[in-house]
C-alpha positions as CSV (number, residue, x, y, z in Angstrom):
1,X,97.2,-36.6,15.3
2,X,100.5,-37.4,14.2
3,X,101.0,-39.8,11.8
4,X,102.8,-43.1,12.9
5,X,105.1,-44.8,11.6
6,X,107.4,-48.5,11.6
7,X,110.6,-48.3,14.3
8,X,108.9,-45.2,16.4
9,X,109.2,-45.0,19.8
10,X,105.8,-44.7,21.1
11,X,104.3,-44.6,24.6
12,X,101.1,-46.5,26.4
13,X,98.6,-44.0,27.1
14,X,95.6,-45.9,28.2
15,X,95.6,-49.9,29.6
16,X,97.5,-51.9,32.2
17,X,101.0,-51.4,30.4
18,X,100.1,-46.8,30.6
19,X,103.2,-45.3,30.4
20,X,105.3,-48.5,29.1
21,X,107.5,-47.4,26.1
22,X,106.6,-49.4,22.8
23,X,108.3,-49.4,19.2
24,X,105.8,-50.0,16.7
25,X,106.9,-53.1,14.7
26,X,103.5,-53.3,12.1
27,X,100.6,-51.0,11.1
28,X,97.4,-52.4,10.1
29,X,94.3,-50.5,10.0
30,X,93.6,-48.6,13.2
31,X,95.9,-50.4,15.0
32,X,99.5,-50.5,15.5
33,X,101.6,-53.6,16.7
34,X,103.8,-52.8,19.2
35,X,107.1,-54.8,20.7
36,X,109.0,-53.8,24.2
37,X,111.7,-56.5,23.3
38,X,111.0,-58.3,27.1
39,X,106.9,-58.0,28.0
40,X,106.1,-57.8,24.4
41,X,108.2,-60.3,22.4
42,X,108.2,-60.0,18.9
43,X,106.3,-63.4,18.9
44,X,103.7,-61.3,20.9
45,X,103.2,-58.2,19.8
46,X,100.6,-56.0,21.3
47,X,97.6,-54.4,19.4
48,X,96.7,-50.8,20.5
49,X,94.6,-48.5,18.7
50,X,96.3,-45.1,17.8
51,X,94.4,-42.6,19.9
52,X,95.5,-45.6,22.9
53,X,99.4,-44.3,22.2
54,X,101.0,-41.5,22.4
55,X,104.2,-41.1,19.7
56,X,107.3,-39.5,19.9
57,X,110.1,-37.8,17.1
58,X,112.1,-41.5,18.4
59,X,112.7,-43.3,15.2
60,X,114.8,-46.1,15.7
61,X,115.9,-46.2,12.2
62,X,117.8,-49.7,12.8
63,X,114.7,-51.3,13.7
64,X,112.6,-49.5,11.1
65,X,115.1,-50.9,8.0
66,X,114.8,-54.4,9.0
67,X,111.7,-53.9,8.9
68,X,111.3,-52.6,5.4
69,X,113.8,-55.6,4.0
70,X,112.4,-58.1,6.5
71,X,115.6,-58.8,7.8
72,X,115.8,-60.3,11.5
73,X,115.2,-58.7,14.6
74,X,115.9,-59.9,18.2
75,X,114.2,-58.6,21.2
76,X,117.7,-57.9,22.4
77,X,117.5,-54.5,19.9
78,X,114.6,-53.4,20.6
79,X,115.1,-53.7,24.8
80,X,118.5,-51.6,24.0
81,X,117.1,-49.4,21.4
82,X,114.4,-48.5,23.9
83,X,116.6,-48.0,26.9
84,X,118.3,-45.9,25.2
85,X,115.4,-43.5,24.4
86,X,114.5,-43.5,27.7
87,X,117.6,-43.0,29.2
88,X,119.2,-40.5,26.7
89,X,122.1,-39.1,29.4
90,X,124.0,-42.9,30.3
91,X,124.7,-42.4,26.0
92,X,126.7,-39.2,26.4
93,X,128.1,-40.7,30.2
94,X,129.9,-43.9,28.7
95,X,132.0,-41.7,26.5
């Protein structure tokens, strides 16, 4: 499996939210704790064993910093980081 890691993009691969794009905000054990930024507030992060999610090469390396020096994150980042993964073309369009 491959390894996961703080600010990834990962996605639901079992459970009512399947298919729901994540980023993984903590790591503790066999479980990460993941954050949509709107569902999933950073206030209610959601616990899902590894072989549950499914990661991708998304590393949202903004997140991941503030992360490592604790810094403040709003849910506002992570909604737009995330739509941003999903939607990779409206990037290149508004340009």
């Amino acid at each position: 499996m491959k390894e996961i890691i703080l600010g990834q993009v990962v996605i639901s691969k079992a459970g009512r939210d399947k298919g729901d794009y994540f980023v993984v905000m903590d790591i503790k054990n066999e479980y990460a704790y993941l954050a949509d930024g709107h569902n999933r507030t950073l206030d209610r992060l959601k616990a899902k064993k590894f072989k549950h999610i499914q990661p991708t090469n998304d590393i949202i390396d903004g997140i991941k910093n503030k992360i490592e020096n604790q810094l403040k994150i709003a849910n506002l980042d992570i909604r737009e980081a995330l739509n941003k993964c999903k939607n990779p073309q409206s990037q290149s369009n508004e340009n």
